[in-house]
N, C-alpha and C positions, 0 to 999 in steps of 0.2 A: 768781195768780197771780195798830165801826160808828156816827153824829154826837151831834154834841154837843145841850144840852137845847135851845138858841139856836140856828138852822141862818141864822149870822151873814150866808149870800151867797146868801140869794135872791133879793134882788131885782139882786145884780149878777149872775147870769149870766142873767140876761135882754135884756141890754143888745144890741140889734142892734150888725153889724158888718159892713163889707167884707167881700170876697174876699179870702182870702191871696192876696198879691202870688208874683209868682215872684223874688223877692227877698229873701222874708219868710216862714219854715216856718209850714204851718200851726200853728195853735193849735185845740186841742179843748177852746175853752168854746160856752157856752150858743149865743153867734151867727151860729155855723158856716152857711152857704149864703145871710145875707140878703146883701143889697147898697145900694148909698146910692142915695136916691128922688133923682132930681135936681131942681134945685131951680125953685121958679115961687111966685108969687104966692098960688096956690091950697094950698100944702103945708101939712098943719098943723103948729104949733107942736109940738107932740108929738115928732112928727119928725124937725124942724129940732134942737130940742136932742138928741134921740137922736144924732143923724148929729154936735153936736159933741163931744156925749160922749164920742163912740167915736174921735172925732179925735185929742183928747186922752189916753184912754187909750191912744192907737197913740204920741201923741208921750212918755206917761211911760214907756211901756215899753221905748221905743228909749231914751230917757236912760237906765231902768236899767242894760238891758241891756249897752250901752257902758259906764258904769261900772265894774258886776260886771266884764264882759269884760278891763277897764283890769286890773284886779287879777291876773285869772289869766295875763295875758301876765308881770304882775312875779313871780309865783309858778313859773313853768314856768322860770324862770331859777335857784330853787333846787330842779328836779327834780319839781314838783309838777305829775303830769296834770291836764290839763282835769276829768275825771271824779275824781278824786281831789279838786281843788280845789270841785267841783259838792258833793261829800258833806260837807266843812268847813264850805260855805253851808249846808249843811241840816241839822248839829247850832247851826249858831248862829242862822240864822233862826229854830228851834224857840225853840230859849231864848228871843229876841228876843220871838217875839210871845206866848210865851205869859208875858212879863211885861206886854206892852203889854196884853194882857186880865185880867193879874190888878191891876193900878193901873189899871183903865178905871171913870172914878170914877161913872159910868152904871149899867154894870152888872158890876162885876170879879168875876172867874171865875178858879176854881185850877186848875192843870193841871199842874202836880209836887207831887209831895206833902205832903200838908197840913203833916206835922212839918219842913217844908225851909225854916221862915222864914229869911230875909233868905238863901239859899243860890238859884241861878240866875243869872240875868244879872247882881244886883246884885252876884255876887264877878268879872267881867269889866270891866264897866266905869270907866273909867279906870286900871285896871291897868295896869303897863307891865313891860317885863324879865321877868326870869326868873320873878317872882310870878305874873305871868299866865300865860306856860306853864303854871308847876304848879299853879295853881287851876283850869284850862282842862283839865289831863289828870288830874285829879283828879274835877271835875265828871264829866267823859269816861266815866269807871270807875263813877264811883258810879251814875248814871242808866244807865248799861249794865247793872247788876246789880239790876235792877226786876225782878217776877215777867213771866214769860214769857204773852206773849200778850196786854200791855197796852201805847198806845203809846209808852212810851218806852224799853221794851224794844228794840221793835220797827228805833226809831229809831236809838238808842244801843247798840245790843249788838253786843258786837266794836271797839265804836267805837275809833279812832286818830288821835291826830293828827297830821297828816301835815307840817304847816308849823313845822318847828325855831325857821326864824329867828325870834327874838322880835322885832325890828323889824316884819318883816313881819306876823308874828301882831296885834302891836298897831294896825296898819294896816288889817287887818282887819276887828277886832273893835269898834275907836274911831271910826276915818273911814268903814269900808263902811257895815257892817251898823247900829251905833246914830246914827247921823244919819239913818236914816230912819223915819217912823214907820211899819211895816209892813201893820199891823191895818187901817189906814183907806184901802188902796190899794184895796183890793176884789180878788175873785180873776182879774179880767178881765188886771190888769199885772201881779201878784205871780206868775200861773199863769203866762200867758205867756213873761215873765223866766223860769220858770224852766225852762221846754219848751224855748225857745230855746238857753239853755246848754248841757243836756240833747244837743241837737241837734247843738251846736257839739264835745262831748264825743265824741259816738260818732263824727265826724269824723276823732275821736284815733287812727290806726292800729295807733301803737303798744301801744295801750293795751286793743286788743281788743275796747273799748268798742260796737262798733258790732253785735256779734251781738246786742245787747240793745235793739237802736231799730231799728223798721220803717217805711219812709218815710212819709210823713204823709200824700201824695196816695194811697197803697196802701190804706193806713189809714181814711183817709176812705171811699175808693171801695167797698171792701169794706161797711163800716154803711153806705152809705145803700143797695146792694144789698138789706143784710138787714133796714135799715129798721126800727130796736129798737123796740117801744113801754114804758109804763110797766106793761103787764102780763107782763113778758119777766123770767127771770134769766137773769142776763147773768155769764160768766166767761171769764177766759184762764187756761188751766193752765200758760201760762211767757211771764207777763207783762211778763219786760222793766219798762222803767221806767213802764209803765201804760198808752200812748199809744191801743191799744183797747178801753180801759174809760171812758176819757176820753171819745172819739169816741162814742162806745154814749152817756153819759151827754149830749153836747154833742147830740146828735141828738135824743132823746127830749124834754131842755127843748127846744127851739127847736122841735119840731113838734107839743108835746104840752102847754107848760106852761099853757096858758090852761085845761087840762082838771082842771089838778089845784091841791089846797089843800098848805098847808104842810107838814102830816103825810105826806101822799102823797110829796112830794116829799124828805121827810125818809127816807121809807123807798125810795125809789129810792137814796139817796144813802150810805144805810146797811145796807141789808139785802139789795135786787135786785141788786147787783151785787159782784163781790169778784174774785181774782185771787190766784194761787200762783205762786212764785218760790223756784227752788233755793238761790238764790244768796243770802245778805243780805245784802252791801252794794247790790246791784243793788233787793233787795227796799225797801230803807228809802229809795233814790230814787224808786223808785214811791209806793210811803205818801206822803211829802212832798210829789209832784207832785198826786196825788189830793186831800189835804189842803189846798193851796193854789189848786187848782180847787172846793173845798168838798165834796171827799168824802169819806166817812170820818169819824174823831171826834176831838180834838185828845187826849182824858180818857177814850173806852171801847172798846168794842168793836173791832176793827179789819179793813178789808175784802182785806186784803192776807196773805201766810200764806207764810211761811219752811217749807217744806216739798218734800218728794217729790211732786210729783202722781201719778208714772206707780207708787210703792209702794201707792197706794191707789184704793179706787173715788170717794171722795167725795162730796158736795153733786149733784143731778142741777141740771141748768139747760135751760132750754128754747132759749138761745143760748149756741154758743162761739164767738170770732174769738179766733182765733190763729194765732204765726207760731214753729211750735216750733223749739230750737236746730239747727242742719245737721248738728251732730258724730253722727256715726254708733252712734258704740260708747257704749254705758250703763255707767259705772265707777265706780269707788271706789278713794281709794288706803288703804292696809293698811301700817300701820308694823308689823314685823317686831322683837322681842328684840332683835334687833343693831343697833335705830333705823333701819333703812333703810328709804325708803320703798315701795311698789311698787304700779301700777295693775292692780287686776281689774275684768273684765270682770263686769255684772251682767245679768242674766236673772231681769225679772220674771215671778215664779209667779202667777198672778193666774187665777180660777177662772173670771173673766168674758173673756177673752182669750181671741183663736181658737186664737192660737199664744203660742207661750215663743220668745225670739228676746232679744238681745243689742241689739241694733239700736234705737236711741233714736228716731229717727224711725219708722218702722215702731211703735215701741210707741205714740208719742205717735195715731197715728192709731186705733189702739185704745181710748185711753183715749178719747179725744175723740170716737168715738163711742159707747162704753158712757157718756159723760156727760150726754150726750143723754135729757132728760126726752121722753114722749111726746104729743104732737106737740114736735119739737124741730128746729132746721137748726141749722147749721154752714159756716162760710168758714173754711178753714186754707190755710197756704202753704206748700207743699211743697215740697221740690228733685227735678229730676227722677228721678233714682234710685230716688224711692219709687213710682212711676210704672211702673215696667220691671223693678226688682228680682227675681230668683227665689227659689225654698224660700218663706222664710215672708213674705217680699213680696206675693207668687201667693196663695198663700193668704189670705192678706186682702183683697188685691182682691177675690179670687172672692168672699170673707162680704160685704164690704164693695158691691157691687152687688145681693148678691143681698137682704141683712137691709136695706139704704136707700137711700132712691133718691137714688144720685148723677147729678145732674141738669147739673153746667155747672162748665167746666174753663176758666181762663185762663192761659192762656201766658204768662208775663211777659218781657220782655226784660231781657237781661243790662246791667251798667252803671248799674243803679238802689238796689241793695245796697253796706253799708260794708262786709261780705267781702269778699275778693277771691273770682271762679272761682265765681261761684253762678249757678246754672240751675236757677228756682224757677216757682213755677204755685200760684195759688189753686184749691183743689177747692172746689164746693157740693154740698152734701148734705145731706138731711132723714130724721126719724128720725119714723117712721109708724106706726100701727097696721097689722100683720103680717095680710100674706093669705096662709093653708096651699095651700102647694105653689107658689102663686107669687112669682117675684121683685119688689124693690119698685122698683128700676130700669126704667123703659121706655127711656127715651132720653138720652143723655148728648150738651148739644151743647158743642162746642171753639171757643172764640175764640182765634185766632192773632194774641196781641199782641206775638211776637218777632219773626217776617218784616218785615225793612223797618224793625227799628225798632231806632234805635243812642242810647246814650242813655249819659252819663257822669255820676262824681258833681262835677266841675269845669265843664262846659263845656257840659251840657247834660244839668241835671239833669230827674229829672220831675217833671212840676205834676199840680195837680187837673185842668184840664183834659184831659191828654193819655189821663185815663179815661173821660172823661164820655161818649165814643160806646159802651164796653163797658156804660156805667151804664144808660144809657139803650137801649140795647139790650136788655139783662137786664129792667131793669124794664115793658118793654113788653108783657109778658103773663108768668102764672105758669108756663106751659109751654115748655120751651123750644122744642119745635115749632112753638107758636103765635106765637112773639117774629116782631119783622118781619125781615124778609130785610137778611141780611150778607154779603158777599161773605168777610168772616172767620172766617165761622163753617160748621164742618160736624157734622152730627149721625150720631149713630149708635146702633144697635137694640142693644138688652140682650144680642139672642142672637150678631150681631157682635161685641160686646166681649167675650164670655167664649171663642169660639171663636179667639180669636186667639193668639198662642204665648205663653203664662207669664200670661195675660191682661192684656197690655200695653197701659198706657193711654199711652204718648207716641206719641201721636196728631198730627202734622204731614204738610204735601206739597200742601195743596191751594192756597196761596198763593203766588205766581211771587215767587221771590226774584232784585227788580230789578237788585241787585248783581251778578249771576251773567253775566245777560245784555245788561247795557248798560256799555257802558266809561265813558260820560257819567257814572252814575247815582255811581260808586265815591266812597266816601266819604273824610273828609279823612285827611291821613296821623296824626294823635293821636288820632283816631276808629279806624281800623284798627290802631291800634298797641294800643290801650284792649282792642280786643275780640280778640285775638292773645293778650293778658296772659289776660285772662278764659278765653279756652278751654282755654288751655294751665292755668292753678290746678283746672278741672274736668277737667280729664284726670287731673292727681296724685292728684285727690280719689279717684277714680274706679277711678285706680291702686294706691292706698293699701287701698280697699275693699276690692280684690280679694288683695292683699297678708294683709290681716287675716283675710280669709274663709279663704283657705289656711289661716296659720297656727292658726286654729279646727279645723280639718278635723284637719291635725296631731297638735292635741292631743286631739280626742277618741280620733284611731284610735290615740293612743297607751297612752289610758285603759282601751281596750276589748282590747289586748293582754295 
C-alpha cells in the first residue's frame, strides 16, 4: 500500500529545512526535523546558502501551489472535486515530465513506449477545442491499456477525464502545466505542491477524500517513535495517498543519509519500502506522490500495489505504520443477471488468522501482525471499537498480547480526523522471538492524549508539536516502565489485561477531566458544538455496528434452520 537507472533527486532531498509552520502541512521530504542555524558572523557559507535555498524552494512552492490551487477553484465551478482535479494534474504532470526527460538534451530517457514516437505530450500541446479533448481522452485509454504492473498502468488505468469543458481543459494543459518546466524544480517543490493539494483535497467532505490522508503531525509522530533506519522494510497495507511511506523515507535520509552511497539509497527508494492500496485511483495518487518525492521508478518496477492486502499474506516487513479504513464490514458488490447491484459481506479464510470475522478492522490487525517479519514492530491507528469489541475482537486481543508484546497505546483526541465521529488510538507492538508457554506482553503503558484535549480541523488544528511530549516520552527508554514519569500515562501488567471482561483495552479514568469540574475551564461554544457533532457520528457508528451484528446473527440462525 521500483527507480529509475538515474535516481535524479539525490542530492535534492538532502537539502535542510524549517519546521512545518502551523500554517503550512507538513511535507515528508528528506529535511523533516532540521531547523535554520541563526545567523552570525561565524556561520559557514555551507549553511548560509542551504538556509537560502530552502527559502526559496518554500517561496516556489507557495507560487506553485496558489497557482495549481487558482485552477481548481475555476474547476469546482464545472463540478470538478478538488481530488478529482489532484488526479487530472497527475496524468498530465506524468506526461509533462516524462517529455521533459525524454528531450533532456544531457541525458533523455524514454519512459512511454519506445514505439509511441511523436505520441505524449507532443499531441497536447497547443491543442485547442474539441481536438484536445479527443487526443487527451484517447491518450487516456491508450496508456491506460499498458501491461499491468508497469508504471503507466499503474498511473493511467481506469483513467477519466473529468474536465469536459474544453476552454478550461486547454487552460490547463497550455497555461498550467506546460509553462512550467517541471523536471528542474527538484522533488523538494514538485513533492511539496503536490502533498499540499493532496491535503487541501481530503479537506473535500463531500468527496470522502479524507478516509485516505492521516494527519501529518500524527504521521510524523508515529516514524520518529519508530525511528526507520536504512536496514528496516517498511510497508502500509492501505496506504492512502502514501503520507507514511513518505515520512519512513523523509526520516531515514535526514538521519541516515551521510551513512549511505547512491546504490543504497537507490535501494531504499526502490526496493525497502512499498505500500498496497485497494483502491486505484487513490492508489495512482500515491505512486505520483512517491514519484515526485523520488520514490519509486518513472519506467520499472513499481513500490505501490492495487490490491487486497487482507486476501493475502504477503511480502514480510520488519516495519508497518498504518492507519487502516474505519468501515467496519469487508464487502464486495455482486451484480446479479437482472443487473442489480448488491453488497456482501466478505470473511477472509486465511490459515494464518486467529479468527474468520467480516469485520475490516479487526482483520486489518491480523494482517498487520502476521506481516511482521521477526524481530519486527508496528504503529497502527485504530478506532476505539477494536479496543472493546467482542467474539472475535476478544479473541484477538487475547492472541494479540499473548504472541507480541503490545507495549504502548495512545489515546488520540477527537477533532483531528477528516471523518466525522472518529475515536481512534495508536497501538505499538513488536513481533519477537516466541518464549514456550510465556506471553510476549509484560506491560502495556496508556498515554491519555484525549482528556483535556479539544482540537478541530478549522480552528485548531494539530501540529507537530502538540505530540512532541508523547515522542519524547516514548523515546525515553525502550521499556515502557522505564520511560520517565507522566502524569498521562498509566501502565498495566499482562495478567491485568487479560483478566478483564472481553479483554478490554479502552483503558481511561486516570486523568481529571477539567471540564467536568471547573465552570471556568468550559470550553468555547464551536468547540462544544464540534465535539457534541463528534460523539453523536460515533454513537451512529456504533449503533450501526450493532445493527449489522444482529442482522449477521439473523442470517446465520436462519442458515442453520
Amino acid at each position: 500500500m521500483p527507480p529509475t537507472t538515474r535516481h535524479r533527486t539525490f542530492a535534492a532531498g538532502r537539502r535542510a529545512s524549517p519546521p512545518p509552520s502551523a500554517d503550512r502541512p507538513h511535507s515528508c521530504r528528506a529535511s523533516v526535523g532540521k531547523s535554520f542555524v541563526p545567523a552570525s558572523s561565524t556561520r559557514p557559507v555551507a549553511s548560509v546558502r542551504s538556509t537560502v535555498s530552502t527559502a526559496q524552494n518554500q517561496a516556489e512552492t507557495r507560487r506553485l501551489v496558489d497557482k495549481l490551487w487558482s485552477y481548481c477553484n475555476v474547476l469546482r465551478d464545472e463540478g470538478v472535486s478538488t481530488i478529482d482535479y489532484v488526479e487530472q494534474l497527475t496524468f498530465l504532470l506524468f506526461l509533462k515530465i516524462a517529455h521533459e526527460r525524454e528531450t533532456d538534451p544531457l541525458a533523455p530517457e524514454r519512459i512511454l513506449p519506445s514505439s509511441w514516437q511523436g505520441r505524449g505530450w507532443e499531441e497536447l500541446e497547443g491543442t485547442q477545442g474539441d481536438e484536445l479533448k479527443h487526443r487527451y481522452e484517447r491518450l487516456l485509454a491508450d496508456l491506460g491499456d499498458q501491461p499491468e504492473g508497469t508504471p503507466l498502468n499503474l498511473i493511467f488505468g481506469k483513467a477519466q477525464n473529468r474536465v469536459q469543458n474544453t476552454a478550461n481543459l486547454s487552460k490547463l494543459i497550455n497555461d498550467l502545466i506546460n509553462k512550467e518546466i517541471w523536471s528542474g524544480k527538484g522533488t523538494d517543490v514538485n513533492g511539496d505542491a503536490y502533498e499540499q493539494l493532496l491535503s487541501r483535497g481530503a479537506a473535500d467532505t463531500k468527496t470522502g477524500a479524507g478516509q485516505y490522508f492521516t494527519p501529518r503531525p500524527l504521521v510524523d509522530a508515529m516514524v520518529r517513535c519508530m525511528r526507520p533506519t536504512p536496514q528496516d522494510t517498511i510497508t502500509d497495507p492501505a496506504c492512502g495517498t502514501g503520507g507514511f511511506l513518505l515520512a519512513a523515507y523523509a526520516h531515514i535520509v535526514d538521519k541516515h543519509a551521510a551513512e549511505l552511497d547512491r546504490d543504497e539509497l537507490r535501494a531504499l527508494a526502490s526496493k525497502n519500502i512499498w505500500g498496497t492500496e485497494l483502491v486505484h485511483g487513490t492508489a495512482r495518487l500515491a505512486a505520483m506522490n512517491l514519484l515526485l518525492h523520488g520514490i519509486g521508478s518513472w519506467d520499472g518496477g513499481q513500490v505501490i500495489h492495487v490490491e487486497d492486502a487482507l486476501a493475502m499474506g504477503g511480502r514480510k516487513s520488519s516495519l508497518v505504520l498504518a492507519n487502516p479504513p474505519f468501515g467496519k464490514k469487508s464487502s464486495i458488490t455482486v451484480v446479479g443477471e437482472d443487473g442489480k447491484a448488491t453488497r456482501e459481506d466478505v470473511a477472509y479464510s486465511r490459515n494464518d488468522f486467529w479468527v474468520t470475522t467480516t469485520n475490516k478492522q479487526l482483520n486489518f490487525v491480523q494482517h498487520i501482525a502476521k506481516q511482521l517479519d521477526i524481530p519486527g514492530r508496528a504503529a497502527v491507528v485504530l478506532p476505539d471499537n477494536v479496543l472493546f469489541e467482542g467474539g472475535a475482537g476478544e479473541t484477538i486481543r487475547r492472541n494479540l498480547l499473548h504472541d507480541y508484546d503490545v507495549h504502548t497505546l495512545l489515546r488520540l483526541p477527537t477533532g483531528i480526523f477528516y471523518a466525522g465521529g472518529v475515536k481512534a488510538n495508536v497501538l505499538f507492538f513488536d513481533s519477537k522471538v516466541p518464549t514456550p508457554g510465556q506471553p510476549l506482553t509484560s506491560k502495556l503503558a496508556v498515554y491519555d492524549f484525549r482528556t483535556n484535549q479539544h482540537f478541530t480541523l478549522k480552528t485548531k488544528a494539530l501540529r507537530a508539536d502538540h505530540l512532541d511530549d508523547f515522542v519524547d516520552w516514548y523515546l525515553s527508554a525502550d521499556r515502557p516502565e522505564d520511560r520517565k514519569p507522566n502524569d498521562l500515562v498509566q501502565i498495566f501488567d499482562y495478567d491485568e489485561l487479560v483478566a478483564r471482561d472481553k479483554v478490554n483495552l479502552d483503558l481511561i479514568g486516570w486523568v481529571k477531566d477539567d471540564s467536568a469540574e471547573d465552570a471556568d475551564s468550559l470550553l468555547p461554544p464551536e468547540v462544544i458544538a464540534a465535539e457534541i457533532v463528534e460523539d453523536l457520528q460515533a454513537a451512529l457508528s456504533e449503533f450501526a455496528a450493532v445493527a449489522e451484528a444482529l442482522g449477521t446473527t439473523a442470517k446465520e440462525d436462519e442458515s442453520t434452520d
